[in-house]
C-alpha positions as CSV (number, residue, x, y, z in Angstrom):
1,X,0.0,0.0,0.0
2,X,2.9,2.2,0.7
3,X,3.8,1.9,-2.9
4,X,0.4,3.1,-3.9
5,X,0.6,6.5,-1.7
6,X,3.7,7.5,-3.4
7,X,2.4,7.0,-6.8
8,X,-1.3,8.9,-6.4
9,X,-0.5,11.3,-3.7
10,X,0.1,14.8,-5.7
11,X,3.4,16.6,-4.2
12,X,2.6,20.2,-3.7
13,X,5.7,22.7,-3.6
14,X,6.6,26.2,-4.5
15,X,7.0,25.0,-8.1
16,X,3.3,24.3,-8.3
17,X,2.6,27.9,-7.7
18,X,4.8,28.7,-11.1
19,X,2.6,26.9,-13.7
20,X,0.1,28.2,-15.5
21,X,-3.6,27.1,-15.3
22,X,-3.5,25.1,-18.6
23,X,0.2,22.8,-17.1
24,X,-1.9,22.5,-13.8
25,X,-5.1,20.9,-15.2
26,X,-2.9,18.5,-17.7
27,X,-0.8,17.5,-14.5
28,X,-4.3,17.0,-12.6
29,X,-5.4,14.3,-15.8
30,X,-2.3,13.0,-15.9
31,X,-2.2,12.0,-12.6
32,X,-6.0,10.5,-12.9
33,X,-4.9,8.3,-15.7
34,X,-2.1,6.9,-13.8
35,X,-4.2,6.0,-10.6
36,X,-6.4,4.1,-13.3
37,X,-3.4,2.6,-15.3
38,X,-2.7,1.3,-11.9
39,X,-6.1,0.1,-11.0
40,X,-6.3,-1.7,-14.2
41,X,-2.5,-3.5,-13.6
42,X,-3.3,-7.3,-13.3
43,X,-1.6,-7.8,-9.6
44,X,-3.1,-4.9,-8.1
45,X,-5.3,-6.3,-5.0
46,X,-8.8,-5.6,-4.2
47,X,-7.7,-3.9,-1.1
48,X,-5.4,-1.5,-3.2
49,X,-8.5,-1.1,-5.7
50,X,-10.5,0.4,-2.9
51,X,-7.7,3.1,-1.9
52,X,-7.3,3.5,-5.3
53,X,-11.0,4.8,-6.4
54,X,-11.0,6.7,-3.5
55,X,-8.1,8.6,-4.4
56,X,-9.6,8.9,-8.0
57,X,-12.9,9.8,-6.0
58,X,-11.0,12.3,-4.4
59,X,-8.9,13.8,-7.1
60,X,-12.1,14.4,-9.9
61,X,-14.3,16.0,-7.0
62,X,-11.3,18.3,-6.3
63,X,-10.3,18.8,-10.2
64,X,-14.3,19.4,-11.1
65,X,-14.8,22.0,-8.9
66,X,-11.5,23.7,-9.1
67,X,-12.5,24.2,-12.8
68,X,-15.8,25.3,-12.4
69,X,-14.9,27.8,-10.1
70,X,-11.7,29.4,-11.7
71,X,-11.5,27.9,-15.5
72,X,-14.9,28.0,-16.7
73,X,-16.1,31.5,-16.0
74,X,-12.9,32.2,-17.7
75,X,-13.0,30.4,-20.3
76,X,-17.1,31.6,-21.0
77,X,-15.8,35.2,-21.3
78,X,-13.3,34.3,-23.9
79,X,-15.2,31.2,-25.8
80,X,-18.6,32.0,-25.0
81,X,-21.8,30.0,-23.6
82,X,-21.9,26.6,-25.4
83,X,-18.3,25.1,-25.1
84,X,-18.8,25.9,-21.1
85,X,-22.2,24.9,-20.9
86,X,-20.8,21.4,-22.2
87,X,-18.2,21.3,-20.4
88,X,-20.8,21.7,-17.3
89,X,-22.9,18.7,-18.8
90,X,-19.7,16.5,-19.4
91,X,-18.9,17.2,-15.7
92,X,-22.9,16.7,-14.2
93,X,-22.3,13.2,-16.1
94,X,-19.0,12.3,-14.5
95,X,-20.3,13.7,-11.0
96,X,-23.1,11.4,-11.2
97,X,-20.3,8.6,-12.0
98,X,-18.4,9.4,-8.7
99,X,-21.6,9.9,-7.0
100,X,-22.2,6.0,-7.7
101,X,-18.7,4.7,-7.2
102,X,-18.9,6.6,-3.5
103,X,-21.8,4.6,-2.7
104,X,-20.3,1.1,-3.5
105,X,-17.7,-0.9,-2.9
106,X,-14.6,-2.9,-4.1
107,X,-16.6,-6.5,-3.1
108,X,-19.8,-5.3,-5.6
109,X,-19.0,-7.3,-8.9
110,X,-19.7,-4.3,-10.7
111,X,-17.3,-2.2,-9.5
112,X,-14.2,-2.7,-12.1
113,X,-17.3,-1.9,-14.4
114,X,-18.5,1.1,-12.8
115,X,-14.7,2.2,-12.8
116,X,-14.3,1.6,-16.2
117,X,-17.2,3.3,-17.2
118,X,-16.2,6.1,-15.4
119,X,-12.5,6.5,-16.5
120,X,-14.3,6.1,-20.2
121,X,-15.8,9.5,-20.0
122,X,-13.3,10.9,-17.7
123,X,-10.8,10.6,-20.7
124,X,-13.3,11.5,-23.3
125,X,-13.6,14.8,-21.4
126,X,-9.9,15.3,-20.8
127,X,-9.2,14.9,-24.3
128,X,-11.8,17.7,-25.5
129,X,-10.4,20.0,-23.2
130,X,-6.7,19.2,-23.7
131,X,-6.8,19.2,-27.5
132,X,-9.3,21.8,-28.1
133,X,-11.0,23.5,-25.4
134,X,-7.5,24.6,-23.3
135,X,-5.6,25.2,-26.8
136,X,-8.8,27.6,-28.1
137,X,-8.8,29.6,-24.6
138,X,-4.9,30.3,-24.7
139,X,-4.9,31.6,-28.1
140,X,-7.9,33.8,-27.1
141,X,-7.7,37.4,-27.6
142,X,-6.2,38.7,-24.1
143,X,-5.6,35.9,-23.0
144,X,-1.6,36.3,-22.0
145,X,0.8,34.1,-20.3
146,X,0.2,36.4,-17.2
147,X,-2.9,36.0,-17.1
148,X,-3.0,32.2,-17.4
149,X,-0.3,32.1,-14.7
150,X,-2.9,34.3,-12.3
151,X,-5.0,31.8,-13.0
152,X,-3.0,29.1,-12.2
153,X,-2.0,30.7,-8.8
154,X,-6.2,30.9,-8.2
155,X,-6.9,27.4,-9.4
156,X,-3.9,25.8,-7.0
157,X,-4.3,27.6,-3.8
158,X,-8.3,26.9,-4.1
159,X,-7.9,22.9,-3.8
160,X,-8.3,24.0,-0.1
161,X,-11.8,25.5,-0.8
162,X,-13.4,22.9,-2.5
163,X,-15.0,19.9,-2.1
164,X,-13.5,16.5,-1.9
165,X,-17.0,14.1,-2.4
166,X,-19.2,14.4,-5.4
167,X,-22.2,16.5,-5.1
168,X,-24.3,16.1,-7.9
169,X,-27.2,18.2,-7.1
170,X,-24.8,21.2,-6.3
171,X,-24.7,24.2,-8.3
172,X,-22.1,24.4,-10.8
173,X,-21.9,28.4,-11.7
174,X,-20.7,31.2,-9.3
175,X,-21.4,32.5,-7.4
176,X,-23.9,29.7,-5.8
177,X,-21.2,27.1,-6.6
178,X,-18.6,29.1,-4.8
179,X,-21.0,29.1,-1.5
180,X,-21.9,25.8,-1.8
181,X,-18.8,24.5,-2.0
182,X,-17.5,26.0,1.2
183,X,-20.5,24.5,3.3
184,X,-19.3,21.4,1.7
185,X,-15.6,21.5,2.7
186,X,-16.1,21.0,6.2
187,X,-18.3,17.5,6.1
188,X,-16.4,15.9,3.0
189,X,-12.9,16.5,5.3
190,X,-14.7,14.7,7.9
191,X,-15.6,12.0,6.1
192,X,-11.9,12.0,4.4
193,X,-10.5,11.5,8.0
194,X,-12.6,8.1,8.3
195,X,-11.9,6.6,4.5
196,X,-8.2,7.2,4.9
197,X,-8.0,6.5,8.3
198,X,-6.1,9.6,9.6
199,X,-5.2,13.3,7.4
200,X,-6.9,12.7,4.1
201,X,-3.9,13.3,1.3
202,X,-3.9,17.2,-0.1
């Protein structure tokens, strides 16, 4: 299991704070597809599974709402309505995923095919946004490396301000999200502290 921490468990620095919003999110999937590369490895154990989703449980909740509260109102000034309001429904989708996987467990049979279901979207979504959405947004009129670095610096320092469970039936915009979110904080750390049995991993 030890193994398993070092590999998912995200090392935050001072270097962190000197990327731009657009290396931060492709770190964030990056990371997501090598918890489930290692989910899917052949001698991982149903115990390491568990810790596993959780982690990837974890990490999308945190990802999701970081971008709804700093990239997509962005992103809808420089692209517009529709590619955010997809974006939104992509990410409704994938919370309902997580929403599911929270509620069961390693020992249901369905599980490697709720996880794979899951990670199926979850990469269909990271590759819109990584090969069109993200590449669109930086080339945007006034949108400058500054600015995507002040953006970065927002979306990294709010990991601490969001929520760590799924909430579907959460708003998704600001400035509701925003509030919600902070009333959420306090209950999903809680909860955290059970499920990984001591500090839940930042």
């Amino acid at each position: 299991m030890q193994v398993l921490i070092s590999a998912v468990t995200p090392v935050h620095g001072p270097s962190k704070m000197h990327k731009d919003i657009i290396q931060l999110i492709v770190e964030d999937h990056n990371r997501g597809r090598a918890m489930y590369a290692q989910y899917m490895m052949p001698e991982t154990t149903g115990e390491q599974k568990q810790y596993l989703a959780w982690h990837m449980i974890r990490e999308s909740s945190v990802h999701s709402a970081k971008e709804e509260e700093v990239l997509y109102p962005a992103m809808r000034i420089k692209l517009g309505h529709e590619a955010v309001d997809h974006c939104l429904e992509e990410h409704q989708k994938l919370k309902d995923g997580l929403a599911a996987l929270t509620a069961a467990s390693v020992s249901d049979p369905n599980f490697d095919g709720m996880v794979q279901e899951y990670m199926q979207e979850l990469v269909k979504h990271m590759h819109e946004e990584e090969d069109d959405l993200l590449p669109r947004f930086a080339a945007a009129e006034g949108v400058s490396s500054d600015y995507l670095m002040q953006l970065g610096r927002v979306f990294e320092t709010s990991k601490l301000l969001v929520p760590s469970r799924p909430h579907p039936w959460a708003p998704n915009k600001p400035p509701l999200n925003i509030i919600t979110n902070s009333a959420c904080v306090p209950l999903d750390f809680l909860r955290d502290l059970v499920r990984f049995e001591g500090a839940p991993p930042l």
